[in-house]
C-alpha positions in Angstrom: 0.0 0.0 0.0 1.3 3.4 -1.0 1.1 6.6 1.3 -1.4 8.0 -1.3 -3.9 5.2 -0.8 -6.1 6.7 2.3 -8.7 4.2 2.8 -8.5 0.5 1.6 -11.2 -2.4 2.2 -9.3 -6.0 1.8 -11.4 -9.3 1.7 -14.5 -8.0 3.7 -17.0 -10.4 3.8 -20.0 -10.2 6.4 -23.2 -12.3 7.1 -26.0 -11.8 9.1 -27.3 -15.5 9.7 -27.3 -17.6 7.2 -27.4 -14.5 4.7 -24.1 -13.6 3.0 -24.8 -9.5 2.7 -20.6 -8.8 1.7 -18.1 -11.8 -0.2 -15.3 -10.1 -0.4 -15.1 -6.7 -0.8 -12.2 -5.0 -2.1 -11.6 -1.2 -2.7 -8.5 1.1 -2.7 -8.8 4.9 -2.3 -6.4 7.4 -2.9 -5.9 10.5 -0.7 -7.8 13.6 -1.8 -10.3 11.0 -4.1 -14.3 11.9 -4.2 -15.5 8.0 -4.8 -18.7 6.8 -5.2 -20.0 3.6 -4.5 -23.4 2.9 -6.1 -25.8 -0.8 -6.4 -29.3 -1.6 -6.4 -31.0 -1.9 -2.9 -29.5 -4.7 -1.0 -26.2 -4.9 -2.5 -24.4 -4.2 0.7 -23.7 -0.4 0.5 -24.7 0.2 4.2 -23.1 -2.4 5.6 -19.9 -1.6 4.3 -20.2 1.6 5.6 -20.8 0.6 9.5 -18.0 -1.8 8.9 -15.8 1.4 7.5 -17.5 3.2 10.1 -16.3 0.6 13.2 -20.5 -0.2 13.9 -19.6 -3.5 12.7 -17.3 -6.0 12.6 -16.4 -7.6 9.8 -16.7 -11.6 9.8 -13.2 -11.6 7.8 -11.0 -8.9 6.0 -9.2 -5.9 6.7 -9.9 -2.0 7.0 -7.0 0.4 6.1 -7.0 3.8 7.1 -4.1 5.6 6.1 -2.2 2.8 5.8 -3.3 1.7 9.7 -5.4 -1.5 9.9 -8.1 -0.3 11.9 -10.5 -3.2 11.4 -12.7 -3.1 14.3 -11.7 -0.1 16.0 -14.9 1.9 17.6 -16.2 4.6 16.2 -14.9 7.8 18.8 -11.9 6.0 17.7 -11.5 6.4 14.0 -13.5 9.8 14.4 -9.7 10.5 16.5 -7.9 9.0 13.7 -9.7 11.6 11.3 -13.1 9.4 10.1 -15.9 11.4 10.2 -19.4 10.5 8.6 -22.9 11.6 7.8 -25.9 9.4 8.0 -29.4 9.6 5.7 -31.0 11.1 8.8 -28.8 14.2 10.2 -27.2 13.7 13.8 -27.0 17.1 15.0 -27.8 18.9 18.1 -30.9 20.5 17.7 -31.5 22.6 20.5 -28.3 23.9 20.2 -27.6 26.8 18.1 -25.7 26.2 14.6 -22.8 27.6 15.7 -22.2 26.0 19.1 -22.5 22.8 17.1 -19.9 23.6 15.4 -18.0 24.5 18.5 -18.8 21.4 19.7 -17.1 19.4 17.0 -14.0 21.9 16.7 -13.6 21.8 20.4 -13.5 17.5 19.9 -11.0 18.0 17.0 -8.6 20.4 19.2 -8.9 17.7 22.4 -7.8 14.9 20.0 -5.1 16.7 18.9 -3.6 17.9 22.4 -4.5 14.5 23.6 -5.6 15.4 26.9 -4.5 12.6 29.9 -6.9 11.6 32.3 -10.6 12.7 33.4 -9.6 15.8 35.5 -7.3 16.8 32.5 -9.9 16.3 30.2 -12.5 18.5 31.8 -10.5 21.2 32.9 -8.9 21.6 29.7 -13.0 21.4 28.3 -13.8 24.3 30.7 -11.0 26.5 29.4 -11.3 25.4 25.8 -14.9 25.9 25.9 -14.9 29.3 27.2 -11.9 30.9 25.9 -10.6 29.2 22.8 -9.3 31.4 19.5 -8.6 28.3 17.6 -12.0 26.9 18.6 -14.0 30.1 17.7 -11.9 30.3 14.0 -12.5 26.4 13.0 -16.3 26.6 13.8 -16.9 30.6 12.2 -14.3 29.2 9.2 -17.2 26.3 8.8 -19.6 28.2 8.9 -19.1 30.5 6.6 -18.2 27.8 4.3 -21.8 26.4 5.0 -22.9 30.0 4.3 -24.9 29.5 7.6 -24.1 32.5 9.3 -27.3 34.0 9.2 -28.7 31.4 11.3 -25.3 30.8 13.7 -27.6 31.6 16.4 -30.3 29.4 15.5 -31.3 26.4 17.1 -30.1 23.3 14.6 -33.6 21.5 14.8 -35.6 24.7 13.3 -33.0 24.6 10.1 -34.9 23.6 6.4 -33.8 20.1 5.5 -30.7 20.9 3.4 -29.2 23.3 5.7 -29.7 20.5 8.7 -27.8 18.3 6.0 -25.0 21.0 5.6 -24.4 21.0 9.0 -24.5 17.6 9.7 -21.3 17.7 7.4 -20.1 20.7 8.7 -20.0 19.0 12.3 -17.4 16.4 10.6 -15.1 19.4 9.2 -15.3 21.4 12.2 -14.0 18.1 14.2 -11.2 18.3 11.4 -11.8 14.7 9.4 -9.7 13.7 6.5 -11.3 11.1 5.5 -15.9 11.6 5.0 -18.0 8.7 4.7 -21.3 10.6 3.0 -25.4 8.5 3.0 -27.1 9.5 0.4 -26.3 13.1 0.7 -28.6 14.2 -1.9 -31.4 12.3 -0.7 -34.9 14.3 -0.3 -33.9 17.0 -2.3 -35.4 17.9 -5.8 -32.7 18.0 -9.0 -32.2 22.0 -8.2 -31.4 21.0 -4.7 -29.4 18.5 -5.5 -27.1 20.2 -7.6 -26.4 22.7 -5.0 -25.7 20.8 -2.5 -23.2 18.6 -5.2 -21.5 22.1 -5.9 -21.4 23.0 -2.6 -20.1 19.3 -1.7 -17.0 20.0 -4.4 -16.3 23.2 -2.7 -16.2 21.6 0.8 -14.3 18.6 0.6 -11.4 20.4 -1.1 -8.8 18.6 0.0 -10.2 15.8 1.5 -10.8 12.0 0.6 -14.3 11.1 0.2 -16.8 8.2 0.0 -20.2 8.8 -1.0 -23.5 6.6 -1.0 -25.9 7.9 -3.7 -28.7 6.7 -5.8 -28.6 9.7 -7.7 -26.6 9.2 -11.0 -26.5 13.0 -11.9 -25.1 13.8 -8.7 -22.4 10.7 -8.9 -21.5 12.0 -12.3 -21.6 15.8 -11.3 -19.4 15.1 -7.9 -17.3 11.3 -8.2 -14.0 11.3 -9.4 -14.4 7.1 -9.4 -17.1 5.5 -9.2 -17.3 1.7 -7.7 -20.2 -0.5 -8.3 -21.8 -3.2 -5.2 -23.6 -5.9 -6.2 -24.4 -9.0 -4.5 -22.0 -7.9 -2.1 -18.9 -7.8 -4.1 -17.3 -5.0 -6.5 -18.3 -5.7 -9.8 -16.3 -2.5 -11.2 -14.5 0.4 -10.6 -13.6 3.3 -13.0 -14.6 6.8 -13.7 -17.9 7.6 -13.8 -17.9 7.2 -17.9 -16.1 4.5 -17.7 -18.4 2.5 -15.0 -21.5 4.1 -17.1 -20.4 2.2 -20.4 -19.9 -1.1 -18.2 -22.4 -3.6 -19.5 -22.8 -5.3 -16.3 -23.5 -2.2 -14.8 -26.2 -1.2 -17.2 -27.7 -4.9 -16.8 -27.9 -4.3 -13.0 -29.4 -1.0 -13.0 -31.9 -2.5 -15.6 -30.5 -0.3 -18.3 -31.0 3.2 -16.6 -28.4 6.0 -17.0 -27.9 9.3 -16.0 -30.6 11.6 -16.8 -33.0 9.0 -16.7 -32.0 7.6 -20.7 -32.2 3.9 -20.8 -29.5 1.9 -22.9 
């Protein structure tokens, strides 16, 4: 494994039962990457993610993280090892405002990275931070103006529209300072304007960063993936741009011959 690959899935197989939901699952991607990985309900999408994610354990195979097996490893865990994700249903705070979530999450990212010792470390070091922090007050006012939230910093999160709740939710994983973003469906609910917004906005974002995105939307893949890697039946059955993966026969056969923008081969 080279120091450019940043995430890398080898061998992952899962059941649950007697049902095999991923037979070995392999997937490399490089640092700074926006992937996609795409399949018909069922394939295994999810699963691989809580497996990437450390909400499950994988019956065999190994998870790489910057070239660190962290197969197993909890979740607060990666999220210190620079993980961060984004579910279909947002996980903020809502009755906290916008912007002390995101003080919230830049306040977790500094902590990891001064590696506080101890419980009475830990929360003094929260009661200073929290109170008196410049490099806490520029991450989360750097996020969100990047969100382009700061009309509603002092909001609570739970009265945010939809797609603003789903900016945040991402914003929470920037703030916290990930490298690495594990994205659900993060066009899902939204109309094609919508969604091609939030795609644009997504781009502008994760500048930088590697990510891997669920999506069912095929405009949004094509508008936002670098690569594009296709589950089904719990195993890869290709990888390449999104052209290249588009042209794949076997691909078209398992989407039952639907493109982007709705054509049909």
């Amino acid at each position: 494994m080279t120091d450019a690959v940043a995430l890398k899935l080898e061998g992952i197989a899962r059941r649950f039962g007697a049902t095999r939901v991923l037979d070995g699952v392999d997937l490399s991607i490089e640092a700074g990457e926006r992937h996609a990985l795409i399949g018909p309900n069922g394939a295994g999408k999810s699963t691989v993610f809580n497996i990437i994610g450390g909400t499950l354990r994988p019956d065999r195979g190994t998870v790489w993280l910057d070239g660190v097996d962290v197969t197993g490893r909890s979740p607060h865990r990666l999220a210190r090892a620079g993980l961060g994700r984004s579910f279909q249903t947002t996980r903020v705070f809502p009755r906290l405002t916008v912007l002390e979530n995101l003080r919230c999450a830049a306040w977790c990212g500094v902590m990891a990275t001064q590696g506080a010792r101890g419980a009475a470390a830990r929360l003094s070091q929260w009661a200073l931070l929290w109170r008196r922090s410049r490099e806490i007050d520029e991450r989360a006012e750097r996020v969100l103006a990047e969100l382009e939230l700061e009309h509603a910093a002092r909001h609570p999160a739970g009265t945010l529209e939809y797609g603003a709740q789903r900016r945040l939710d991402l914003g929470v994983a920037v703030a916290r300072g990930a490298r690495m973003l594990l994205l659900d469906e993060p066009t899902a609910g939204m109309n094609r304007d919508e969604a091609a917004r939030t795609v644009e906005w997504l781009r502008a974002m994760t500048a930088g960063k590697t990510l891997l995105a669920i999506e069912h939307d095929m405009d949004a893949v094509f508008a936002l993936a670098d690569r594009v890697s296709v589950l089904v039946q719990g195993r890869i059955l290709a990888s390449g741009t999104p052209l290249e993966v588009a042209a794949d026969q076997r691909v078209r056969e398992a989407y039952l011959g639907v493109l982007p923008g709705g054509q049909t081969s």
